[in-house]
C-alpha positions as CSV (number, residue, x, y, z in Angstrom):
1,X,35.0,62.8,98.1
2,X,34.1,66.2,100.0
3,X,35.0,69.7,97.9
4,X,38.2,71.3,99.1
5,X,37.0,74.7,100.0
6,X,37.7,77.1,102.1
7,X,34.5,77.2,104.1
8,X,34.9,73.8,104.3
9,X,38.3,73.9,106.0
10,X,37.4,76.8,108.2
11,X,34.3,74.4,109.4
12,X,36.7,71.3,110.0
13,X,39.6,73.7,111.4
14,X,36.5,74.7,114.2
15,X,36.7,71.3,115.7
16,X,40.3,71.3,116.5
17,X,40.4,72.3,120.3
18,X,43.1,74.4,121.1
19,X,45.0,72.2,123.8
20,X,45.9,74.5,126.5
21,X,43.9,77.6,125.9
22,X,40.4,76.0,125.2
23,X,38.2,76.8,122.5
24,X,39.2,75.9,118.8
25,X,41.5,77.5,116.0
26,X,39.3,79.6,114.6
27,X,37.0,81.2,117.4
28,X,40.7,81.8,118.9
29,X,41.4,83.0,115.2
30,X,44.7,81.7,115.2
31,X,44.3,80.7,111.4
32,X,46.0,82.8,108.9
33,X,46.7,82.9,105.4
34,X,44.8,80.4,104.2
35,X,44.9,79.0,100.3
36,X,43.6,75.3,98.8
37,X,45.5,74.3,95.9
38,X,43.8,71.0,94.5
39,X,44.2,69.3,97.4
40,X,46.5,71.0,98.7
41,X,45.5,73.0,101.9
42,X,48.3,75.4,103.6
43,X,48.0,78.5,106.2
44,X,49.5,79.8,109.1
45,X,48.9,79.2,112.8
46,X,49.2,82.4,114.8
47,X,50.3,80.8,118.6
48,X,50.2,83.1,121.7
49,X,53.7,82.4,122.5
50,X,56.5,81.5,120.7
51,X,57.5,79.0,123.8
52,X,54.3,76.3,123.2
53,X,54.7,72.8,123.8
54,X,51.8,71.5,122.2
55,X,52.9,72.6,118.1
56,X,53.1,68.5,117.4
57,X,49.6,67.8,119.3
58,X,48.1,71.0,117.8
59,X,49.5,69.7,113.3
60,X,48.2,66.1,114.5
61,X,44.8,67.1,115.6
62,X,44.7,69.4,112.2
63,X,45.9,66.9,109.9
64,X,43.2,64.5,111.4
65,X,40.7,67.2,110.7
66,X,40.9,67.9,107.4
67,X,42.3,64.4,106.0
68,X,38.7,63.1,105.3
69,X,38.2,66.7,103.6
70,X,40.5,64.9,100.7
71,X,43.4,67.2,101.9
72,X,46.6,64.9,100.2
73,X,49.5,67.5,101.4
74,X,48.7,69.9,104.6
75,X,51.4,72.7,104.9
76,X,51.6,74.3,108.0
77,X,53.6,77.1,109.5
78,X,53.7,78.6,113.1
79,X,54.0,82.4,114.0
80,X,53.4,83.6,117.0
81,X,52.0,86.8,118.5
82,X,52.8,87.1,122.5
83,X,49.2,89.0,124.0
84,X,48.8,91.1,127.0
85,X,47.4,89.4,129.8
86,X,46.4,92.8,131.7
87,X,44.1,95.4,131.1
88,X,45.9,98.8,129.5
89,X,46.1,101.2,132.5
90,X,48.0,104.6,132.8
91,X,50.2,102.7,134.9
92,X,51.2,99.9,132.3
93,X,54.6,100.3,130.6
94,X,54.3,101.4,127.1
95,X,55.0,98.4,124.7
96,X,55.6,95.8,127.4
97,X,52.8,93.0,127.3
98,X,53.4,91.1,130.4
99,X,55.2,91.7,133.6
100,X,56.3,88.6,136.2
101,X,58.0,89.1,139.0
102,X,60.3,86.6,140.2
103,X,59.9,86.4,143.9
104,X,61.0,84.3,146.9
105,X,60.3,84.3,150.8
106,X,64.0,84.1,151.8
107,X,67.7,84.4,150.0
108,X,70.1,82.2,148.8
109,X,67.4,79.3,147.4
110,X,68.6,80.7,143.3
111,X,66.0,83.1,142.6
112,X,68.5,85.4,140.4
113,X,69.3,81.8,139.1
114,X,65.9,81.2,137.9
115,X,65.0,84.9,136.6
116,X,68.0,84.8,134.6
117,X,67.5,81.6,132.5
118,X,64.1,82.2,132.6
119,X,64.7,85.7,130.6
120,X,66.7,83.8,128.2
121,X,65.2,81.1,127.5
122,X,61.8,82.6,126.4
123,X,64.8,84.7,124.2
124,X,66.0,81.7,122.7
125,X,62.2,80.7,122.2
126,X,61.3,83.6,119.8
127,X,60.0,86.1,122.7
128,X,61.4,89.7,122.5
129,X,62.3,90.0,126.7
130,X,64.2,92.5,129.3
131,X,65.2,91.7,132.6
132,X,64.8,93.9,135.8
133,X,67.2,93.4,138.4
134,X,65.1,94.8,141.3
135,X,67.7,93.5,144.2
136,X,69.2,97.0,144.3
137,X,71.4,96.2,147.6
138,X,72.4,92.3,145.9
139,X,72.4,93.5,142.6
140,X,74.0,89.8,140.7
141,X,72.2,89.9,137.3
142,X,74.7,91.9,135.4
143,X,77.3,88.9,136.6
144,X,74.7,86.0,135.9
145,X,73.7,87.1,132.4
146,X,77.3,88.6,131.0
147,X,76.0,92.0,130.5
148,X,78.9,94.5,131.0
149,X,79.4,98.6,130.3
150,X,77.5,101.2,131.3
151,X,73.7,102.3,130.0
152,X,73.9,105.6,127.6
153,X,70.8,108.0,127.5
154,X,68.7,107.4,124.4
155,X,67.8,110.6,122.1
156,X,64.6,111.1,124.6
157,X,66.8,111.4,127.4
158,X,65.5,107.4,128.6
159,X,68.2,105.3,129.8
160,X,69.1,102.6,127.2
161,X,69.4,98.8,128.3
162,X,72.2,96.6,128.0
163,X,71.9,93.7,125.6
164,X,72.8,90.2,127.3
165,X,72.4,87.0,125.6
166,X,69.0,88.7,123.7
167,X,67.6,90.3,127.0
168,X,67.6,93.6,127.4
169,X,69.0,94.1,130.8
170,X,68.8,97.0,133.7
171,X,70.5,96.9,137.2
172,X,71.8,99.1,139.4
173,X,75.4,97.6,139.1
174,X,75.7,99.4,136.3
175,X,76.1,102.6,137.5
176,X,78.1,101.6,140.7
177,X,82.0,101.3,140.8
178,X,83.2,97.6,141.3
179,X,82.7,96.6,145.2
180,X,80.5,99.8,146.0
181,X,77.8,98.6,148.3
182,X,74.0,100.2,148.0
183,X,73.6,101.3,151.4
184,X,69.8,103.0,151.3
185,X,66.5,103.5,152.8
186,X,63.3,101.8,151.5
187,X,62.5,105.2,149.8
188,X,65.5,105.0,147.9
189,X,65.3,101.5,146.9
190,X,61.3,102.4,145.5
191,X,62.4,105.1,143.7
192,X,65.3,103.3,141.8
193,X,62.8,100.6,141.1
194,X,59.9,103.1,139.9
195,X,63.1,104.5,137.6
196,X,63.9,101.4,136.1
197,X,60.2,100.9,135.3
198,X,59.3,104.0,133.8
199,X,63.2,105.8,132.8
200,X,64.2,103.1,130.9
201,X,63.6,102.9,127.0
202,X,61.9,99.1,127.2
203,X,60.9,99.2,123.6
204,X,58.6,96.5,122.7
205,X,58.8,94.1,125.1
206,X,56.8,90.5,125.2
207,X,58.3,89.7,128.6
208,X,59.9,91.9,131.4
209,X,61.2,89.4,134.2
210,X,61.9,91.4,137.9
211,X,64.2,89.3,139.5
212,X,62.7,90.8,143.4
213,X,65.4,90.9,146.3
214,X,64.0,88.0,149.1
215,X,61.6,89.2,151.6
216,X,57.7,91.0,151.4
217,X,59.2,94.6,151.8
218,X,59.3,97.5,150.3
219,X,60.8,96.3,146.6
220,X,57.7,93.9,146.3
221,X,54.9,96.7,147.2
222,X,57.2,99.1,144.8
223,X,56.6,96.8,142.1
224,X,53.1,95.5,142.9
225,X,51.7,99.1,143.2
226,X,53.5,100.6,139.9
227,X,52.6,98.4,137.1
228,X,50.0,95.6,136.9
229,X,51.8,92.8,137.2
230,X,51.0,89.4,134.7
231,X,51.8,87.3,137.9
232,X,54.4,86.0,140.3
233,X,56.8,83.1,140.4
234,X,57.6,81.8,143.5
235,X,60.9,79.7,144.1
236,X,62.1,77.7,147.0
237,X,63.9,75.2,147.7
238,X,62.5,71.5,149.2
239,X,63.3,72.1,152.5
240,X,60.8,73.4,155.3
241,X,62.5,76.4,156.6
242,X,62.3,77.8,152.8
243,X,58.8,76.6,152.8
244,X,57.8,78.4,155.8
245,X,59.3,81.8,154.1
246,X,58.1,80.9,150.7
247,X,54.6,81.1,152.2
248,X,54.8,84.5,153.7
249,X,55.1,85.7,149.9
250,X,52.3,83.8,148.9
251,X,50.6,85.7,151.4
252,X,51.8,88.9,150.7
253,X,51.3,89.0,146.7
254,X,47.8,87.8,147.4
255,X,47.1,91.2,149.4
256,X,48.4,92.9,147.1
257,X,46.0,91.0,144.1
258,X,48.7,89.7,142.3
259,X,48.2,86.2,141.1
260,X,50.3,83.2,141.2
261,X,51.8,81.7,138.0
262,X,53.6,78.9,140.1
263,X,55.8,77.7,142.0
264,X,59.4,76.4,141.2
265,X,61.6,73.8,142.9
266,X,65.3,74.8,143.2
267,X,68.1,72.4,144.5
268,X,65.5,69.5,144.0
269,X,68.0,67.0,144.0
270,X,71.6,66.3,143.2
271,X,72.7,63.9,140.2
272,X,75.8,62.1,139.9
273,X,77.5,62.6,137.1
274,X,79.5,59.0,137.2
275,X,76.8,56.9,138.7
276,X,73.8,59.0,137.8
277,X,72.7,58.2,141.6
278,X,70.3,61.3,143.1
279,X,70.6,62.7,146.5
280,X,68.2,64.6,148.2
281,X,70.2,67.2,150.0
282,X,67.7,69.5,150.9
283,X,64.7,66.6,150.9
284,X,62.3,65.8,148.4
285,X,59.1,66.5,146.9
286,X,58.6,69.7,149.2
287,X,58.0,72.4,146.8
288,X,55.4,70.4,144.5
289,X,53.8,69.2,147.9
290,X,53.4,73.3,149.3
291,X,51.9,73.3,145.8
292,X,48.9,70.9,145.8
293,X,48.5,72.2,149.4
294,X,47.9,75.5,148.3
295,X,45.9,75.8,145.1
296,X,49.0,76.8,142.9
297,X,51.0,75.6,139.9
298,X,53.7,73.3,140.2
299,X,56.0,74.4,137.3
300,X,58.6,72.1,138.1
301,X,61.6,71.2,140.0
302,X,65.7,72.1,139.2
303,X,68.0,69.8,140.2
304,X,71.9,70.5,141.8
305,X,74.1,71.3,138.8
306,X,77.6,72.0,138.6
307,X,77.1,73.6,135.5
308,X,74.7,76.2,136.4
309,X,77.6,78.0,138.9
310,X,80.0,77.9,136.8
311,X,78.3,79.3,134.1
312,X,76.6,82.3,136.4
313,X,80.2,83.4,137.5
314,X,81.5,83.5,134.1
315,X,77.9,85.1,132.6
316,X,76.8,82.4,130.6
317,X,73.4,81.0,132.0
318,X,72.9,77.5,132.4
319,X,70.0,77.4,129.3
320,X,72.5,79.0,127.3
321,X,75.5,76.8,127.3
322,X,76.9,74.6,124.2
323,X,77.1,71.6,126.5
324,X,74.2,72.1,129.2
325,X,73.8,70.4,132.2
326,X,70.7,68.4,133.5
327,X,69.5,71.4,135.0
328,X,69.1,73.6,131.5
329,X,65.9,71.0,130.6
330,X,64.3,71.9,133.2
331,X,65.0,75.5,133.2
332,X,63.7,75.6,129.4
333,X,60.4,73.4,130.6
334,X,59.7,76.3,133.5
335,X,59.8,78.7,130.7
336,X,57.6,77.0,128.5
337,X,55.2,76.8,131.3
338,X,55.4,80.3,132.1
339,X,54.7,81.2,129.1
340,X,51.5,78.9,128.5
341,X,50.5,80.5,132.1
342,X,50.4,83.8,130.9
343,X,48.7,82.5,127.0
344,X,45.9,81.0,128.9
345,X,45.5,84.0,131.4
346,X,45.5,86.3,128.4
347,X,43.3,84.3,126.1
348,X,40.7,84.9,128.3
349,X,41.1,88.7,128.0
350,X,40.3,88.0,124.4
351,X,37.4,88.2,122.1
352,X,36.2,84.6,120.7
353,X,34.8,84.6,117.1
354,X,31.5,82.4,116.3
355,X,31.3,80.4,113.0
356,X,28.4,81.3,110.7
């Protein structure tokens, strides 16, 4: 029978391919703590987000390495360490890792929808997040998430987030008394953005969302010119006239060098709750169709829920509900493939070790 020892397991651990971010455990040095007690082998595997998919295909492909070691009892925990998928710049906030903007080409198709349960649900992953609401004439977020009061200054004189089912959260609503519109230039719209980047006391952040107002104007170039930006995430709905705005952002964040992390689907389909029959009220298939058309992600599609409005007008996000609807699955799933977007993009921003 083949000696338990550390090299040993190191050697075998090297021939377990990391599923989505290529290369293996060890030249990605996700192994940690490592000790072999008779045949007992146990460590830690570091992950690049606390939102992968792939834990169960990861222990299998580990358990089948080191089995024919003589391993009788593999322990294995999971920690994870979110990485920055940008390049430090003097423009990058201090402490956040990753910036995505949550964009669309026209209003209403539940992009505030989307940025909101996407915020929460890498919370309720493990994922230390803050949410930007950068719609500063639309301003829904506050409503959405169930954050309420008013931002104090923090002893540096920065302007302390509110706290909303674990996001940290900014928007102009805040600071506005109810039913007060925003009625401002583009100047003014940049500059409140460019504040809530750089005035506000982030902290440590693994994920800032920007939920983006519709459109390609001045809000996107704000945010595309004052921080580099992890990537985008483009929602529409299925039908063509969304598609046809949908693409003009596509358009525009590729000027502006900011890549794509994918493309979501809202309103893909209504289910019935008594008969479980779908309609396709706004058609079917278009967003994952633009998709393949155009070289991007697919990251999946949301159906009509019932649940998801009547949690956003009483704050409670549809991913955070005790009885969630069918649309919180697939809310969760987008976020998990966020996430492994941003892992893979930032794994290759990383060093690989070689085994001696």
């Amino acid at each position: 029978m083949p000696t338990l020892t550390e090299a040993a397991v190191m050697q075998a651990l090297a021939t377990v391919q990391e599923p989505e971010l290529g290369g293996n455990l060890v030249s990605r040095n996700m192994v940690k703590d490592l000790a072999i007690d008779g045949t007992r082998v146990s460590f830690t595997i570091e992950l690049t987000t606390p939102a992968c998919p792939l834990k169960d295909e990861i222990q299998a492909r580990v358990e089948a390495a080191l089995r024919p070691l003589g391993a009788t009892e593999i322990v294995l925990d999971w920690a994870a360490t979110v990485r920055r998928s940008t390049p430090t710049t003097p423009q990058s906030l201090p402490g956040v890792k990753n910036i995505v903007a949550v964009a669309s080409g026209k209003g209403g198709v539940g992009k505030s929808t989307i940025s909101t349960n996407l915020a929460v649900a890498l919370a309720q992953l493990g994922a230390s997040v803050g949410l930007l609401d950068a719609d500063i004439t639309g301003p829904n977020i506050p409503m959405m998430i169930g954050a309420e009061g008013q931002p104090v200054a923090s002893p540096d004189g920065k302007i302390t987030p509110l706290v909303a089912n674990g996001v940290k959260v900014i928007s102009i609503q805040f600071f506005l008394p109810e039913g007060q519109p925003v009625v401002w230039r583009g100047p003014l719209v940049g500059g409140a953005i460019q504040q809530f980047l750089r005035d506000v006391e982030w902290g440590d952040l693994d994920y800032l969302v920007v939920d983006l107002p519709p459109g390609t104007s001045d809000a996107q170039l704000t945010l595309a010119q004052s921080v580099p930006l992890t990537g985008a995430v483009l929602v529409t709905t299925p039908q063509q006239v969304a598609l046809s705005d949908v693409a003009k952002a596509l358009a525009m964040f590729n000027r502006v060098n900011v890549p794509i992390l994918g493309l979501v689907e809202n309103m893909s389909g209504f289910v019935c709750s008594h008969c479980g029959e779908v309609t396709e009220i706004f058609g079917k298939g278009g967003g994952e169709r633009y998709a393949a058309e155009n070289g991007i992600d697919f990251l999946g599609g949301v159906p009509l829920d019932v649940t998801v409005r009547q949690g956003a007008d009483v704050g409670v996000p549809a991913v955070a509900q005790t009885q969630p609807g069918p649309a919180a699955a697939a809310l969760s799933q987008i976020a998990k493939a966020v996430a492994g977007k941003i892992s893979i993009r930032a794994a290759a921003t990383q060093p690989v070790l070689t085994i001696s």
